[in-house]
C-alpha positions, 0 to 999 in steps of 0.5 A: 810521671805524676810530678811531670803530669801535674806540671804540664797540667799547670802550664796549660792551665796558665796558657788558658788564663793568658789567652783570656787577659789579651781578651778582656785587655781593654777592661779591668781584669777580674774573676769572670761571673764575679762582679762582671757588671762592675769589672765590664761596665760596657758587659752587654756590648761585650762579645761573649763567645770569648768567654764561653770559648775561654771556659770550654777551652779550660773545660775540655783541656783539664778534664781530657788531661784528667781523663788521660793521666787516669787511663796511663795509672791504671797499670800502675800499683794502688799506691801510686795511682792513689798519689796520683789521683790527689795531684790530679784532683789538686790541680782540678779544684785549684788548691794544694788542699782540699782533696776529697776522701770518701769512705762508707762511714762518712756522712753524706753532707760532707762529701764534696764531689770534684765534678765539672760543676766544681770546677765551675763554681771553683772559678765563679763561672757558668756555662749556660751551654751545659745548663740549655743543652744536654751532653752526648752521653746524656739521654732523656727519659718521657719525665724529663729525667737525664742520666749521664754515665761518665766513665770511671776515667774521668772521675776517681775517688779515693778509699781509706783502706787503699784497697782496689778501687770498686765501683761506685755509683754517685747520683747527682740531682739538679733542679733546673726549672721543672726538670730533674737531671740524674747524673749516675757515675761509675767511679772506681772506690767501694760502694758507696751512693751520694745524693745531692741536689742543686738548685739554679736559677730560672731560665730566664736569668741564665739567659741573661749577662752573668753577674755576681754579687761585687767583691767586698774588696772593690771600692769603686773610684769617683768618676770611674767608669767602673760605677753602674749606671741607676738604671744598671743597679735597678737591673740588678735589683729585679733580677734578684727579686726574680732569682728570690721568687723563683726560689720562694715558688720551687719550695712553695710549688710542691705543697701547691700541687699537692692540695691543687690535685686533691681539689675538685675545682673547675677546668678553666679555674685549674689551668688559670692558677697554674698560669698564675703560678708559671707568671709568678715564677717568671716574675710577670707583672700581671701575676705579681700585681695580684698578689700584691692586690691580695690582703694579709694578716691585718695588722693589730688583730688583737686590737680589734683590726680583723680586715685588710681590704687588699687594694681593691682598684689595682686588683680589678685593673689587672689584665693580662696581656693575650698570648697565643692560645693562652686564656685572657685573665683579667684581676678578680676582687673577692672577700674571704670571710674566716670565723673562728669556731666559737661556743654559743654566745650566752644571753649575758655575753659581752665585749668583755665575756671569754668564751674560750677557756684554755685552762691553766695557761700562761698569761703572757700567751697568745691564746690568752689574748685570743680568749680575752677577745673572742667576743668580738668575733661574734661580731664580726668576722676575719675579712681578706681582700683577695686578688685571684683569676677572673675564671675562678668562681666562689666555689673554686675558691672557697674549696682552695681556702678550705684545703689550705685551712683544714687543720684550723679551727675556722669556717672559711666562706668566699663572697662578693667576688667582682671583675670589672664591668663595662659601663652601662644603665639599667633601664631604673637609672635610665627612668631616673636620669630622663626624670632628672634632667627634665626637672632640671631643664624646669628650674632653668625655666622657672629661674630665667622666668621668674627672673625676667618678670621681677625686672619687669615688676610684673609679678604672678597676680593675674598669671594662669595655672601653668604659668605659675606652675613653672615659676613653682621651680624658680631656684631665687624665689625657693631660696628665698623662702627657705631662708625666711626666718620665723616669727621672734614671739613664735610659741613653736620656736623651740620646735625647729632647735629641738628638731635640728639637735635630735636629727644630729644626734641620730646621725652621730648615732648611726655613723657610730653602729650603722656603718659596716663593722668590717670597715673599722680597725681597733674594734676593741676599743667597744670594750672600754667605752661600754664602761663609760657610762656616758656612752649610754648617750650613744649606745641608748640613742633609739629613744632619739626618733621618739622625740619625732613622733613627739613633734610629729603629734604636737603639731599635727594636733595644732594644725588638725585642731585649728581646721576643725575649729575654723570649720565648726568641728568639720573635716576631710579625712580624704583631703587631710590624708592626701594633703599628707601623702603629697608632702611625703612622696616627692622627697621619697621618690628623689630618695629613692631615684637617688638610691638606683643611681648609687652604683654609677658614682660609687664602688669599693671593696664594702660596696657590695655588703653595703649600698650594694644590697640595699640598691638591689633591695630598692630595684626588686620592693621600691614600691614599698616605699610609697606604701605605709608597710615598710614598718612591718616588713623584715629590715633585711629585705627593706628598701631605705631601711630608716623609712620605716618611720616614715610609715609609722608616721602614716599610721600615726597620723591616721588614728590622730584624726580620729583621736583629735575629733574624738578629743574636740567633741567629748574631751574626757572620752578623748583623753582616756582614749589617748591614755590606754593607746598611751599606755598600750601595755600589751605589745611590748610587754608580750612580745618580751616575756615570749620571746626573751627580749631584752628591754630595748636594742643592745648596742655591740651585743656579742649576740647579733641574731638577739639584736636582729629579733629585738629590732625586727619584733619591737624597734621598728614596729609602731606600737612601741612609738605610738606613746611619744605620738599621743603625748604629742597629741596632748600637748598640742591640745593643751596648747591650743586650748589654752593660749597662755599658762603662767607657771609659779617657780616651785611648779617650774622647779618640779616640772624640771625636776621630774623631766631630768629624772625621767630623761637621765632614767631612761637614757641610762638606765641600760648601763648595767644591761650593755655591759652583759648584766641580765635584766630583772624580769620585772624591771625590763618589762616595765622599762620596755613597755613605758621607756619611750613615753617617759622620754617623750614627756621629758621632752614635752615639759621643755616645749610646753615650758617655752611655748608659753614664754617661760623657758629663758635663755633656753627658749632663745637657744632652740628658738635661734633663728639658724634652725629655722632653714634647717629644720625645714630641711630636716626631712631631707636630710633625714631621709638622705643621711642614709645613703650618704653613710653608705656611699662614704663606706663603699667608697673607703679603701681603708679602715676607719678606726673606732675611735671618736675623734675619727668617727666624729670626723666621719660624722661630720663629712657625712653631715656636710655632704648631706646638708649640701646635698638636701638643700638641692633636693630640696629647691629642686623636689620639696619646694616646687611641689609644695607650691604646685598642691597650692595651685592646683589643689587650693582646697587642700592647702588652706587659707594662711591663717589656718597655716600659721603654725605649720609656717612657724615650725614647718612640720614635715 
């Protein structure tokens, strides 16, 4: 009888597969569900009724014949319904072998159960019927929990002991989607309880043509039309990325909802995470392109590399695409700041310090490179560009991140989040747009009038006021002028080369340590150049602006000495101070008109942290710009940060005419009075000693908040600055007193002598104090209080030695006639430098590595930009103005006599 059921089972069985040859006839015949794609080439126009009928019609015959031979054995004894039972589940799972035996010591992984599922997998297929609709004995619960009873018929396991079969109940879980299926089946064999769970595929793939990976045995022939088409293969591919997310999302999503239910985040935030999530599981393009926006773990962390900046546009230009009640989510660029928690920095810390120290450890171990680097962190922070749902807030988010990091020593932070915004100008970028347009329309005026006259060899002679005042913006004649080169046997010369060199060197400087930390890779590379001694040149670069005020003194006592001169020891404080303030104003203003227009023409991930404050510091204090306060003011909350010289240069320029008329009448009154503001001991030296100052500005100091105090309370503060002024002073009346000096070699070799020494003293003299060493009390107090005055003299001797014809190929150097234009465009440039530095940093989407072939390509962008940049502002602002206070103030604009020196090296 078992023989006998056995082989009718066999026959049907080879029926079924007959029928399913004459159906897939026209096509090359395989294994159906295994490599479909390649065994139908035409699979999507293919009727696949036929298929699925194939495979229910199989279904039901075997298990109904299985169900029939069970119920006709259950007279039988239990020997023989055992034997039975092997032949039927050997015909059902298609091999003479593989039978399975359970009994209650067997482990459960090794159970295999003989189910319709089996025998969907033995063969390769799928019925996507069973995986969409329930059975009839299946029912649901409110959890979308199905049960299915089958019959003990159906199924029958075998005991070892071939006692009488009991039952058994067998618990199948299947994980379709986010459901749970429950198959509870009575079997008749002893007690025993197996749970076993599968995982399939998204719905979304199930719906699709079933297509397995292809047989290692197919070579598909040249020309064939077995071979897949390109755009088949790329099918192929973003069904398995979809079939791998779905996977990746199932394991990820239970931990996901397990901290999500813990938050205490807002309501449109939750449901736009879990719309983002449904997205990433049915592999949408919006929500994979956030992820994808989002930064990682930088690469080269333990180099110094601690940011990835995401991408920043992809992430704003998401949107997702509205679908019926669902909310409409467009990218959100947010910065996750992560700082590692860290002992308190030490007076003496360097790049080098460890402030971590994990004891007996080995040295091959990552927390030994950690400890090695944790300086940097003082530094800067770990920096994430993240891509999130624009209904998320910072709070939401930084709740998220904190949960997701609560077992790591960091403190999680989330700023500067940004959504794309629609263009529109504010009501100061309107103002300065309006203000543009009419100096532009003027300089069009002025260039065509100008031009018109010059071929009528008519010139302005006998012209009005206004008429000369629109010839004022003629862009050839401005040029022009600009490019006049001075006087070979100028004794001032050297002031434009000592100029031009010392407004290189502050941009080289900045672009090294003013641009944002956060935007640099390889950080690390700090900690070897501080052991180079000559990088002292960068990092003691703040003794450059003293060389400023240095030329600033000088030739303001030129000209000052020269008008009371000519007016028999006369002068106008008021006319001499506007004189002053109308040459300083215009070149502000067009800075700062520059600064409010900034956000139109540039953002980036940086952008907020960079032009992003210091625009919205110029739109809440621009007017303190235009009043001599900024160098007492906090530089976090200054407008144009670096104007702060140009207020201390009102200041100064306010005592030297007091000083200078003071000097013209009663010289030796005059020279102690510039000796103790020279010296000007009490300052420095106080605020030093109080409050445990460094001698002057520690460059990549672990210990920002010192750096802040010292720059706060010393560095931009006039009092440190005003020695390099008054030694100023004292040469230009030198000069001016006594025209021509001649010099014996030996007061020429010690006047070198002792300028070197002081201007190598002073500039590397803070070697030991960059790399961590404390400063001896006495020696730093004498180095803060007199550092800046002993540069300024060095710098002196070199002027006053060319001044009086005796510099040699040096005079000729810094006399070049190539920084005759530039020097005269060294304000502009200087006041520019600024928010050009800060545009190329908002603008980067990369890091810039800290290295000095790519910082000194930097610094070199940012100098061609800006000089470009100063020559138009400068024929547009600077030039006109100037000429238009000597035609509308000519008592202020002396005659040209008075005026030479100022020509020769164009004192700003």
């Amino acid at each position: 009888m078992v023989r006998q059921t056995c082989l009718i089972v066999i026959f049907l069985f080879s029926l079924e597969l007959t029928q399913a040859a004459r159906v897939l006839k026209p096509l090359s015949f395989g294994i159906i569900g295994e490599n479909s794609e390649e065994n139908f080439p035409e699979v999507e126009k293919f009727e696949l009724n036929n298929a699925r009928q194939f495979t229910e019609n199989s279904h039901a015959h075997i298990f109904s014949i299985s169900s029939s031979v069970n119920t006709a054995t259950e007279t039988v004894s239990n020997e023989k319904t055992t034997a039975k039972i092997k032949e039927v589940a050997t015909a059902i799972n298609g091999n003479g072998t593989n039978v399975t035996t359970i009994n209650n010591e067997m482990p459960v992984e090794t159970a295999k159960l003989t189910t319709e599922k089996n025998f969907h997998q033995d063969f390769k297929t799928v019925k996507p019927e069973v995986l969409q609709k329930p059975n009839d004995n299946e029912k649901f619960n409110k959890d979308g929990i199905s049960t299915v009873k089958i019959d003990e018929s159906s199924f029958t396991e075998v005991a070892n002991d071939n006692s009488v079969p009991k039952l058994t109940t067998i618990t199948e879980v299947k994980n379709v989607n986010d459901s749970t299926v429950t198959s509870v089946i009575n079997r008749a064999t002893k007690p025993t309880k197996i749970t076993r769970k599968v995982d399939f595929a998204s719905e979304s793939v199930r719906k699709n043509v079933i297509r397995a990976l292809p047989s290692k045995n197919a070579i598909p022939e040249k020309n064939s039309s077995k071979i897949e088409s390109i755009e088949d293969q790329w099918l192929d591919l973003e069904k398995t990325f979809r079939i791998y997310t779905d996977s990746v999302m199932k394991k990820a999503l239970p931990k996901f909802l397990r901290i999500h239910s813990q938050l205490n985040i807002s309501s449109q935030c939750n449901a736009a995470l879990l719309q983002m999530v449904s997205g990433l599981r049915n592999f949408k393009s919006w929500a994979v392109k956030m992820v994808d926006s989002s930064g990682r773990l930088p690469s080269g962390t333990f180099e110094g590399t601690l940011t990835d900046l995401g991408d920043y546009d992809q992430c704003l230009d998401i949107v997702q695409p509205t679908r019926g009640k669902h909310m409409n989510i467009q990218g959100q660029y947010c910065t996750l700041e992560v700082a590692p928690v860290l002992p308190s920095v030490r007076s003496s810390a360097t790049m080098n310090t460890k402030l971590l120290n994990f004891g007996n450890i080995s040295t091959d171990s990552v927390l030994t490179d950690i400890s090695h680097g944790s300086a940097l962190f003082h530094l800067m922070m770990m920096r994430i560009g993240i891509c999130v749902p624009s209904p998320c807030v910072a709070d939401d988010l930084q709740a998220l991140a904190a949960a997701l990091l609560k077992k790591v020593p960091v403190q999680v932070s989330v700023r500067n989040c940004e959504t794309k915004q629609p263009f529109h100008l504010t009501i100061p970028q309107f103002i300065v747009i309006s203000i543009a347009v009419v100096i532009a329309i003027l300089i069009c005026a002025g260039t065509a009038v100008d031009s018109y006259m010059s071929r009528n060899a008519a010139r302005n002679q006998d012209m009005g006021r206004v008429p000369q005042s629109l010839l004022a913006f003629s862009l050839t004649t401005n040029l022009k002028q600009l490019m006049k080169s001075s006087r070979r046997n100028s004794t001032l010369g050297a002031v434009n080369g000592v100029r031009c060199l010392s407004l290189l060197w502050i941009i080289l400087a900045h672009t090294y340590g003013f641009g944002h930390r956060q935007g640099l890779a390889r950080l690390s590379h700090a900690k070897t150049y501080m052991d180079d001694i000559f990088f002292q040149i960068i990092t003691n670069s703040w003794v450059s602006v003293d060389t400023f005020f240095l030329l600033g003194g000088l030739l303001v006592a030129t000209s000052t000495l020269k008008i009371i001169e000519s007016t028999g020891g006369k002068i106008s404080f008021i006319s001499r101070l506007l004189h002053r303030i109308w040459r300083l104003i215009p070149p502000l203003a067009a800075t700062v008109g520059f600064t409010l227009v900034l956000p139109l023409i540039g953002s980036g991930p940086l952008w907020a942290d960079m032009a992003g404050k210091k625009v919205h510091n110029c739109e809440q204090r621009w007017w303190q710009v235009f009043l001599p306060i900024n160098t007492w003011v906090d530089f976090n909350t200054m407008c144009l940060l670096h104007t702060w010289y140009v207020a201390s240069d009102v200041h100064f320029y306010c005592l030297a005419l007091l000083a200078l008329c003071v000097l013209y009448r009663w010289q030796v009154a005059g020279f102690v009075l510039l000796f103790l503001v020279t010296v000007r001991v009490f300052g420095p030296l106080l605020l030093t000693v109080i409050y445990n100052l460094p001698p002057t500005v520690i460059f990549f100091s672990p210990d920002i908040e010192l750096t802040k105090k010292t720059a706060n309370l010393v560095y931009f503060r006039p009092y440190p600055h005003i020695g390099a002024y008054c030694v100023g002073l004292l040469l230009g009346y030198l000069l001016w007193k006594h025209h021509k000096w001649t010099l014996t070699k030996m007061t020429q070799t010690v006047g070198w002598a002792m300028s070197a020494t002081s201007c190598l003293a002073v500039l590397f003299a803070t070697y030991s104090w960059s790399r961590g060493n404390a400063a001896d009390p006495v020696e730093g107090v004498v180095y803060a209080v007199l550092h800046r005055t002993a540069w300024a003299a060095g710098v002196a001797w070199v002027l006053f030695i060319c001044a009086i014809g005796q510099g040699g190929n040096l005079n000729k150097f810094l006399s070049w006639q190539l920084f005759t234009p530039l020097s005269r465009l060294c304000y502009f440039i200087y006041l520019l430098h600024f928010p050009i530095l800060w545009i190329r940093i908002s603008w980067r989407r990369t890091l810039l590595p800290f290295h000095h072939y790519d910082l000194i390509t930097e610094f070199s962008g940012i100098l061609i930009i800006t000089l470009v940049l100063s020559l138009v502002f400068h024929l547009a602002f600077e030039a006109p103005f100037l000429k238009l206070e000597q035609i509308w103030c000519p008592e202020r604009a002396k005659p040209n006599e008075v005026k030479k020196p100022l020509e020769d090296a164009h004192a700003t």
